[in-house]
C-alpha positions, 0 to 999 in steps of 0.5 A: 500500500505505501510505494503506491502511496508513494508514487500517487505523492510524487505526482503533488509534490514531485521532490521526493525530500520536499514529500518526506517533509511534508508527510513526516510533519503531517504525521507528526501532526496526526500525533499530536491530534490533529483530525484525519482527513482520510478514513484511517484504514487500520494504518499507520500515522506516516501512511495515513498522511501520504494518503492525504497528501496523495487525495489532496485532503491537505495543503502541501504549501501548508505543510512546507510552512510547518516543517520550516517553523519548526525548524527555526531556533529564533523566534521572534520577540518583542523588545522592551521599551525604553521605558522598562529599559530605565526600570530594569536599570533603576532596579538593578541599580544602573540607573543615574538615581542610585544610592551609590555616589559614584553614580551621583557623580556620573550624573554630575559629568554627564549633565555637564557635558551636555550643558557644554554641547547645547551652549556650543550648539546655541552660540553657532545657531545664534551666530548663523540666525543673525547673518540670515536675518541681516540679509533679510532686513538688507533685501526687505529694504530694497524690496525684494524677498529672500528664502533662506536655502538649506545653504544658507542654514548651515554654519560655515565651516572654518 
C-alpha cells in the first residue's frame, strides 16, 4: 500500500525530500491530534498522511510552512521599551538615581557635558540666525524677498 502511496505523492509534490517533509510533519501532526482527513484504514500515522497528501485532503504549501517553523531556533520577540529599559536599570541599580555616589557623580559629568554641547550648539545657531536675518532686513529694504536655502542654514565651516 505505501510505494503506491508513494508514487500517487510524487505526482503533488514531485521532490521526493520536499514529500518526506511534508508527510513526516503531517504525521507528526496526526500525533499530536490533529483530525484525519482520510478514513484511517487500520494504518499507520506516516501512511495515513501520504494518503492525504496523495487525495489532496491537505495543503502541501501548508505543510512546507510547518516543517520550516519548526525548524527555526529564533523566534521572534518583542523588545522592551525604553521605558522598562530605565526600570530594569533603576532596579538593578544602573540607573543615574542610585544610592551609590559614584553614580551621583556620573550624573554630575554627564549633565555637564551636555550643558557644554547645547551652549556650543546655541552660540553657532545664534551666530548663523543673525547673518540670515541681516540679509533679510538688507533685501526687505530694497524690496525684494529672500528664502533662506538649506545653504544658507548651515554654519560655515572654518
Amino acid at each position: 500500500m505505501a510505494r503506491i502511496t508513494v508514487e500517487d505523492c510524487i505526482l503533488r509534490i514531485p521532490n521526493r525530500f520536499d514529500l518526506v517533509m511534508a508527510a513526516s510533519q503531517r504525521a507528526r501532526d496526526i500525533s499530536a491530534g490533529t483530525a484525519l482527513t482520510v478514513d484511517r484504514d487500520n494504518d499507520k500515522n506516516p501512511v495515513v498522511a501520504l494518503r492525504e497528501i496523495a487525495e489532496q485532503t491537505v495543503d502541501p504549501e501548508e505543510l512546507e510552512q510547518e516543517v520550516i517553523l519548526g525548524l527555526q531556533r529564533h523566534v521572534e520577540q518583542d523588545e522592551p521599551e525604553d521605558e522598562d529599559l530605565d526600570a530594569i536599570a533603576v532596579d538593578m541599580g544602573l540607573g543615574i538615581s542610585g544610592p551609590d555616589t559614584a553614580v551621583v557623580e556620573d550624573k554630575t559629568l554627564i549633565e555637564q557635558e551636555i550643558a557644554g554641547d547645547v551652549l556650543t550648539v546655541g552660540e553657532e545657531a545664534v551666530s548663523v540666525g543673525a547673518e540670515i536675518s541681516d540679509v533679510q532686513e538688507a533685501a526687505s529694504d530694497v524690496g525684494v524677498t529672500v528664502e533662506s536655502s538649506p545653504e544658507e542654514d548651515k554654519p560655515e565651516e572654518g
